[in-house]
Residue frames as a rotation matrix with the C-alpha (Angstrom) as fourth column:
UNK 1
-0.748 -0.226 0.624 -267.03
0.620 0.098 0.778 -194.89
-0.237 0.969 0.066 148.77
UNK 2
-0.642 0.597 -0.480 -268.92
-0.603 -0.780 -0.164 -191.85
-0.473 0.185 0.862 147.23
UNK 3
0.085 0.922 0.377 -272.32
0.112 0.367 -0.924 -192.14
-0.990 0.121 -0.072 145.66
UNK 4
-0.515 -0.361 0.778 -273.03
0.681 0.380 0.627 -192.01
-0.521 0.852 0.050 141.96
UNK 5
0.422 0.648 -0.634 -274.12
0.294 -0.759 -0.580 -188.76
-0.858 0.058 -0.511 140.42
UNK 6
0.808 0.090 0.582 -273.98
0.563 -0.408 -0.719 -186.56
0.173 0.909 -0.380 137.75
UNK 7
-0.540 -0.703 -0.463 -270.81
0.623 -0.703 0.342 -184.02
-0.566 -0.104 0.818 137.33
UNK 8
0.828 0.426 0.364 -271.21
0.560 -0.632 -0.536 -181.05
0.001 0.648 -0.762 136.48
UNK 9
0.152 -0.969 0.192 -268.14
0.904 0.215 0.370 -179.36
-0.400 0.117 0.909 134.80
UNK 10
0.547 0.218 -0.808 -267.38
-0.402 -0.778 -0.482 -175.72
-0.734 0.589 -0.338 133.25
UNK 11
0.828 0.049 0.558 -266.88
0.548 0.134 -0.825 -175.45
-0.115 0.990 0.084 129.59
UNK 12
-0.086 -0.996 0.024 -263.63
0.990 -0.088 -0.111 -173.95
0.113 0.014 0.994 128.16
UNK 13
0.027 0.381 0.924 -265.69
-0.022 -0.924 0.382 -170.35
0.999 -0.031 -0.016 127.80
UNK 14
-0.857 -0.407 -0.317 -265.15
0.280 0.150 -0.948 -170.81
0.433 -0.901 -0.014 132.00
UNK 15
-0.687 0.709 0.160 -268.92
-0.602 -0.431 -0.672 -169.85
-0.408 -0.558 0.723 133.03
UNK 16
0.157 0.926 -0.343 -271.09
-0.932 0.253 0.259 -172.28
0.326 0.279 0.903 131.03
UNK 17
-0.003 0.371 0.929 -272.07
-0.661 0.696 -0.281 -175.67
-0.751 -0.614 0.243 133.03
UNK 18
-0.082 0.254 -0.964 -271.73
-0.941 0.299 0.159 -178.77
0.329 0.920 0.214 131.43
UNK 19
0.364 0.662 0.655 -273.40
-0.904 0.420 0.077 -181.77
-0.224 -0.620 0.752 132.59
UNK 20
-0.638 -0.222 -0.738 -271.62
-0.492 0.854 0.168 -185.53
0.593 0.470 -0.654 132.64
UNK 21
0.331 0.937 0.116 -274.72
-0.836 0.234 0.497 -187.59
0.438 -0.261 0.860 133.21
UNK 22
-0.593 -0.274 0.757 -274.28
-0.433 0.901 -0.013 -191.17
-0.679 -0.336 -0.653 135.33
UNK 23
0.224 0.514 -0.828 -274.75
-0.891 0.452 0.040 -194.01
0.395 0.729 0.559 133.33
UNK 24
0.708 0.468 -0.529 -273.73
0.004 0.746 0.666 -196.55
0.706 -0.474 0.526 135.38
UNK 25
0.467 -0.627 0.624 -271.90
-0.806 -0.010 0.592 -197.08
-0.364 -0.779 -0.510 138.90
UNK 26
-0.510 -0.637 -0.578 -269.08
-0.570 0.753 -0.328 -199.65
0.645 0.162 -0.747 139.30
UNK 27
0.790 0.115 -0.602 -270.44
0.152 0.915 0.374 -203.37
0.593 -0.387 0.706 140.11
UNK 28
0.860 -0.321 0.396 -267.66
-0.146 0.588 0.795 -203.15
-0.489 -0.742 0.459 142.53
UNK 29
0.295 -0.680 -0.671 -263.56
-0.262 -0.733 0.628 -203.20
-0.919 -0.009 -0.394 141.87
UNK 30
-0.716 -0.322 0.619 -262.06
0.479 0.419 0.771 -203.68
-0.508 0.849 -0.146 138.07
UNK 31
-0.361 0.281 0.890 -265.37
0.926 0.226 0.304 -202.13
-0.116 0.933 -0.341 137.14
UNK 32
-0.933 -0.148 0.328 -265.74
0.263 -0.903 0.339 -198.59
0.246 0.403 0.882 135.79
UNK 33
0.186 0.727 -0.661 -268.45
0.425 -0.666 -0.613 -195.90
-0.886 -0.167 -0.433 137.22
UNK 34
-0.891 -0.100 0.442 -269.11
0.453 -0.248 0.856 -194.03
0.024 0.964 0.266 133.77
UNK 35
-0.509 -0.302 -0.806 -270.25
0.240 -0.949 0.204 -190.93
-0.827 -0.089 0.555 132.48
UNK 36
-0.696 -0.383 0.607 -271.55
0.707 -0.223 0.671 -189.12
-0.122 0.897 0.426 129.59
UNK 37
-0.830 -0.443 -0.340 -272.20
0.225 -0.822 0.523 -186.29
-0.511 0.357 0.782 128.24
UNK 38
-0.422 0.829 0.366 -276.17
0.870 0.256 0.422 -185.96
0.256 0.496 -0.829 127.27
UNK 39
0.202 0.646 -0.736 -277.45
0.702 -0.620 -0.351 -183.37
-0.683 -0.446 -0.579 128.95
UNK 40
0.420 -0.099 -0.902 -277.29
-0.146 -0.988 0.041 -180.56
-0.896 0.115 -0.430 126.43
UNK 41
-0.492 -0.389 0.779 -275.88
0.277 0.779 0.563 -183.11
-0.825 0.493 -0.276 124.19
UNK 42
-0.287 0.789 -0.543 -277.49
-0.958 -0.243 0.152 -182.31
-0.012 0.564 0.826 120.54
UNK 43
-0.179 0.476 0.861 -279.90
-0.436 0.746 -0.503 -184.56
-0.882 -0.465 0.074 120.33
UNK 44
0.965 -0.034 -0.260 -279.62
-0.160 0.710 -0.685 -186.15
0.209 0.703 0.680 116.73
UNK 45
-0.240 -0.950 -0.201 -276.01
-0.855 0.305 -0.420 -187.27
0.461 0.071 -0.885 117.91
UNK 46
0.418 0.002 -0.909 -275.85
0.112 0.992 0.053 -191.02
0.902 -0.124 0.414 118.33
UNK 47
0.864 -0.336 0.375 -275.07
-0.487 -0.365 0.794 -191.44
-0.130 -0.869 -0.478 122.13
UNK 48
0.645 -0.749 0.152 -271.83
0.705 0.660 0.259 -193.56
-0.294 -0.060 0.954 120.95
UNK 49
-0.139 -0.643 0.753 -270.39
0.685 -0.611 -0.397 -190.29
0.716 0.460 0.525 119.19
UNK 50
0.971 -0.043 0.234 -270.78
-0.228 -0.446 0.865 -188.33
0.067 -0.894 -0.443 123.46
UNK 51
-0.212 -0.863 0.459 -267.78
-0.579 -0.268 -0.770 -187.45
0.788 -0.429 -0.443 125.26
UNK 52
0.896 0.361 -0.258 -267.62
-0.084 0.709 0.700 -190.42
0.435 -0.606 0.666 127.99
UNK 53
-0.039 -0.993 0.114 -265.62
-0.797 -0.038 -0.603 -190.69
0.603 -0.115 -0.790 130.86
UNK 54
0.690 0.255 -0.677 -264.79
-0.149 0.966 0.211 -193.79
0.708 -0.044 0.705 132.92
UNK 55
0.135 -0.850 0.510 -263.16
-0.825 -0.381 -0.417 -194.27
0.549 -0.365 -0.752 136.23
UNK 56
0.772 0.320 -0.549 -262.60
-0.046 0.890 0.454 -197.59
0.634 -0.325 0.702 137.93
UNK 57
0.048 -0.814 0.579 -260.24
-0.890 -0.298 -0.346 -198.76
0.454 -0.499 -0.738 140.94
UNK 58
0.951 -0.036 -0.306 -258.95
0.010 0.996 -0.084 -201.86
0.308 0.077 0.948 142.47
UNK 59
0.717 -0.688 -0.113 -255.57
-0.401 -0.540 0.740 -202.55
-0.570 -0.485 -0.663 144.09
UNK 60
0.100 -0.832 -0.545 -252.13
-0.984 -0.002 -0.177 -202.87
0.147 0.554 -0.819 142.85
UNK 61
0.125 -0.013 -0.992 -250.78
-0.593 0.801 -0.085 -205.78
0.795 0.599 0.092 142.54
UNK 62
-0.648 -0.164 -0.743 -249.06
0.502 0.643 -0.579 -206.92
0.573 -0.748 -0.334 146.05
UNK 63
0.371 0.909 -0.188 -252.37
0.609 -0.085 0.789 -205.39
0.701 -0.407 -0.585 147.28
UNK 64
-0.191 -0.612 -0.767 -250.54
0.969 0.007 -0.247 -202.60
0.157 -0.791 0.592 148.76
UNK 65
-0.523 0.386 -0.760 -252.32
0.142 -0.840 -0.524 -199.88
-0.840 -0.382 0.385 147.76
UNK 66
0.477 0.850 0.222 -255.78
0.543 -0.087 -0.835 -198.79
-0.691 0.519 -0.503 145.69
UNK 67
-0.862 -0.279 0.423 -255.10
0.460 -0.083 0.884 -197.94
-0.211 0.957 0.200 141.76
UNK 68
0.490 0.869 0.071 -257.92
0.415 -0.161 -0.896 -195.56
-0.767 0.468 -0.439 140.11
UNK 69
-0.791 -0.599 0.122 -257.64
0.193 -0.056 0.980 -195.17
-0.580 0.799 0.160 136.68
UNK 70
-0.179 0.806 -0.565 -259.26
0.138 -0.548 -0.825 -193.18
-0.974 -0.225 -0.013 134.42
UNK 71
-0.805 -0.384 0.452 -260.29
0.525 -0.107 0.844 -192.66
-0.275 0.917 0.288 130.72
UNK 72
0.438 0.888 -0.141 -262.15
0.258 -0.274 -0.927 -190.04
-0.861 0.369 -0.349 128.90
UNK 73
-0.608 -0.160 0.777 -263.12
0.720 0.300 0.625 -190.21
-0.333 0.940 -0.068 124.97
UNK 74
-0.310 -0.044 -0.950 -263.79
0.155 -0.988 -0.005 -187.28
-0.938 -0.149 0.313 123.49
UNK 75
-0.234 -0.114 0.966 -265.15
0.722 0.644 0.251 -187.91
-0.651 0.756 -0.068 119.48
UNK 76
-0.658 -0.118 -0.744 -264.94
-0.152 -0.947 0.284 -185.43
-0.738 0.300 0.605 116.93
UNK 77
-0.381 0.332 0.863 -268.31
0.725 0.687 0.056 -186.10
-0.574 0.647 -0.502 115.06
UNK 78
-0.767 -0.136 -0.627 -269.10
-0.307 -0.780 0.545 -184.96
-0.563 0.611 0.556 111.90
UNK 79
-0.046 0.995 -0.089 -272.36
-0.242 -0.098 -0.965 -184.62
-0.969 -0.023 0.245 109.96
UNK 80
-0.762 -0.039 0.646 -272.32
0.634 0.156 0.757 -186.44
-0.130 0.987 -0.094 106.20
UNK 81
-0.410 0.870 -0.273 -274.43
-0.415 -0.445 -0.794 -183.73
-0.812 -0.212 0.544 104.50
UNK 82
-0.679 0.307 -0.667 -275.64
-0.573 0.348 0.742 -186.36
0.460 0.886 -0.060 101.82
UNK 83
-0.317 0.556 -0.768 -276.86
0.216 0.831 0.513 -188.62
0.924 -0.003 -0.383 104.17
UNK 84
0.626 0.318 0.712 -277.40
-0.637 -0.318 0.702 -186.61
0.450 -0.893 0.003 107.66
UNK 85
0.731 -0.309 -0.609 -275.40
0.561 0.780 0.278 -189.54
0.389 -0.545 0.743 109.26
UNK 86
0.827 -0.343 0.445 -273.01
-0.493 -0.824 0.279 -189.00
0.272 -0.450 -0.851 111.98
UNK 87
0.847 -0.425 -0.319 -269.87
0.470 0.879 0.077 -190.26
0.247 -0.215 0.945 112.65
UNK 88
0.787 -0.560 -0.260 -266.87
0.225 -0.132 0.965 -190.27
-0.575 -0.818 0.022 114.56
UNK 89
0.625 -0.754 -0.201 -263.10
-0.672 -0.388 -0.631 -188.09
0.398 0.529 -0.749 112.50
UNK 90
-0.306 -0.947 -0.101 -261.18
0.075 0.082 -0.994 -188.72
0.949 -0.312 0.046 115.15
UNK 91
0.257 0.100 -0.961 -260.78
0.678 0.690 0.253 -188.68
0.689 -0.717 0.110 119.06
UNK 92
0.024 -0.824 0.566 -259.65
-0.623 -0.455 -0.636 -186.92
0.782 -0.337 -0.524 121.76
UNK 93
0.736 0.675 0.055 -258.39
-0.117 0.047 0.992 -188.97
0.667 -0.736 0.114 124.74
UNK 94
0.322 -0.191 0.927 -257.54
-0.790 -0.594 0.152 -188.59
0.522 -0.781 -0.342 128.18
UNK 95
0.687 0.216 -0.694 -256.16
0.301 0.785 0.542 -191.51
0.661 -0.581 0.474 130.56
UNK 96
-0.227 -0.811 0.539 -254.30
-0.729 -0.225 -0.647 -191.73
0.646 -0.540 -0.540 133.74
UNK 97
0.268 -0.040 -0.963 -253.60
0.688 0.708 0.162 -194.12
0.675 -0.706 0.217 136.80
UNK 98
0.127 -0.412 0.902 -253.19
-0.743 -0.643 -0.189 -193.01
0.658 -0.646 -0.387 140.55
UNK 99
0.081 -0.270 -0.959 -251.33
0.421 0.882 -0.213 -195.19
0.903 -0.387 0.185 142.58
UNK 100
0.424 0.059 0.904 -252.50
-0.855 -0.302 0.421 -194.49
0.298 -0.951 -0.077 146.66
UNK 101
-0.588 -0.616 -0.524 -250.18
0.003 0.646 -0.763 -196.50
0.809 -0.450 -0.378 148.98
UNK 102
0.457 0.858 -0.236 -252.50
0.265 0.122 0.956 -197.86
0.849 -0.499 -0.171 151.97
UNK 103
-0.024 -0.599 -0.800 -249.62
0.962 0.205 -0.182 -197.08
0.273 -0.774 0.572 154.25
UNK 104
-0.812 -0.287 0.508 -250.19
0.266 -0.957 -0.116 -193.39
0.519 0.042 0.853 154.13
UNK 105
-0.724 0.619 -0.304 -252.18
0.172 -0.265 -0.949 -191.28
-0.668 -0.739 0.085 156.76
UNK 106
0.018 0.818 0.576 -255.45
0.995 0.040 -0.088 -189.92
-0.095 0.574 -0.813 154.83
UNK 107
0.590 -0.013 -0.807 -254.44
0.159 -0.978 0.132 -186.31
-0.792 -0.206 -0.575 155.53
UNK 108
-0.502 -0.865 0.002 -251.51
-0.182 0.108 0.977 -186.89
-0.846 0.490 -0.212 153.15
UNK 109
-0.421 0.287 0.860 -253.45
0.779 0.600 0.181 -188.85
-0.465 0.747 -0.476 150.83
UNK 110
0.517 0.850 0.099 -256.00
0.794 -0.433 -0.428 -186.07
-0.321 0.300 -0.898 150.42
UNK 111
0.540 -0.230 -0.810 -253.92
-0.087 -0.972 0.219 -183.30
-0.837 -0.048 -0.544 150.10
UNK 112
-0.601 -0.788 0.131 -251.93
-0.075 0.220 0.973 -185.24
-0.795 0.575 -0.191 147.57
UNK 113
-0.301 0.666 0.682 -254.83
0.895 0.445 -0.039 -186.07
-0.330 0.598 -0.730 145.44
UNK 114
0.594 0.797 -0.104 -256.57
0.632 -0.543 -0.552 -182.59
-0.497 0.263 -0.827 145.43
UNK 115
-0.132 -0.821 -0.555 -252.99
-0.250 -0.514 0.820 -181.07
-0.959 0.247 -0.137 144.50
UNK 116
-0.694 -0.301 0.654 -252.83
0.465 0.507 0.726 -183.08
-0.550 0.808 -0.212 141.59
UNK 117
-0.036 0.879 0.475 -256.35
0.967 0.150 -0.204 -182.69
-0.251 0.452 -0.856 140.38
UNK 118
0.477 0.469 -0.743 -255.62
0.622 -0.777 -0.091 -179.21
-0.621 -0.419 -0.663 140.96
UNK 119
-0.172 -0.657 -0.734 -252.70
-0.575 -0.538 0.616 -178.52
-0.800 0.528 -0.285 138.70
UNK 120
-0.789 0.196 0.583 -254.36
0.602 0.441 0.666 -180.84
-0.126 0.876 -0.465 135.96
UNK 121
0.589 0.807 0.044 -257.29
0.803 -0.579 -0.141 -178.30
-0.088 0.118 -0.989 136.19
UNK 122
-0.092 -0.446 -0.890 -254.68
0.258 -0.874 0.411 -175.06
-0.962 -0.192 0.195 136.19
UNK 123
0.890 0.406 -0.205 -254.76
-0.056 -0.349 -0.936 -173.22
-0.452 0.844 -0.288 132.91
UNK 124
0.316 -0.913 -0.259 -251.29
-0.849 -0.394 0.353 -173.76
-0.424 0.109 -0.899 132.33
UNK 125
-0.601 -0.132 0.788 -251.26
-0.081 0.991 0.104 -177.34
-0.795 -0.001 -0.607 132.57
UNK 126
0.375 0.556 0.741 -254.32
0.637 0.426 -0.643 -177.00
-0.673 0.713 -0.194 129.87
UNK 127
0.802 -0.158 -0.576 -252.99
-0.583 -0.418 -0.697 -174.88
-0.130 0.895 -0.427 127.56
UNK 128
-0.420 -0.833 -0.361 -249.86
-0.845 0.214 0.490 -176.94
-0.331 0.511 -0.793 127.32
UNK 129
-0.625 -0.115 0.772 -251.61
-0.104 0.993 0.063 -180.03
-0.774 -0.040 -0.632 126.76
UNK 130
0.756 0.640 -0.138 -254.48
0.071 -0.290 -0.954 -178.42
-0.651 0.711 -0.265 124.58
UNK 131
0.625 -0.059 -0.778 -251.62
-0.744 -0.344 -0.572 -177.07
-0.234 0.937 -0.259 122.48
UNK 132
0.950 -0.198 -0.240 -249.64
0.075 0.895 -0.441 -180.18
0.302 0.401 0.865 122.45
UNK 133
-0.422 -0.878 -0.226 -245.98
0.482 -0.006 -0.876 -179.18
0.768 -0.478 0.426 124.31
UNK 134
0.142 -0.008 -0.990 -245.07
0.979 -0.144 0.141 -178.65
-0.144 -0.990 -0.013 127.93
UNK 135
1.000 0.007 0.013 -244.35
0.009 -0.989 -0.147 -174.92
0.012 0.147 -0.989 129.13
UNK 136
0.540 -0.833 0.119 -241.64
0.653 0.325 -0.684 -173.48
0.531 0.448 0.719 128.09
């Protein structure tokens, strides 16, 4: 099982670094290693109104193979200019489940895994989802 660290991610401009700090590891399965977004973070923003992601894992039910699941919240906060307060429009978020069968070699596994990740990172795959329909 990997250590707990920081990510460090590019921005949509594809060359600036952006930093999801660790806030805490998983205790261990069911509970969520987690993220956020501080570094660079302005720094009157309440840390509840950060982008936070969250990944936890644990197995399937007939304990045949390891589940991670993932969620990242994204908040669109806005700045009351009467009162300076921040707070939260709206959302963006992200979730998904991978289901690994324990019966599979680890060569497989990996190659399946980094595929994926890879064509959820393609620019295609974001721009349809940024703009809200598949390609056409």
């Amino acid at each position: 099982m990997p250590n707990m660290a920081s990510i460090t991610v590019k921005k949509f401009d594809g060359t600036t670094d952006i930093v999801y700090d660790s806030v805490s590891a998983s205790g261990g399965d069911g509970s969520p290693a987690v993220w956020r977004q501080d570094t660079g973070a302005n720094t009157a923003l309440p840390i509840g109104l950060r982008s936070l992601f969250k990944l936890w894992a644990g197995n399937n039910g007939p304990k045949t193979a390891r589940q991670s699941k993932f969620n990242f919240v994204s908040p669109y906060a806005v700045q009351d200019s009467t009162t300076t307060k921040f707070s939260a429009s709206d959302r963006v978020v992200i979730e998904g489940i991978a289901t690994v069968p324990n019966s599979i070699p680890a060569a497989n596994i990996n190659e399946a895994i980094y595929q994926a990740c890879n064509l959820l990172a393609s620019s295609l795959i974001k721009q349809s989802i940024a703009g809200g329909y598949s390609a056409t």
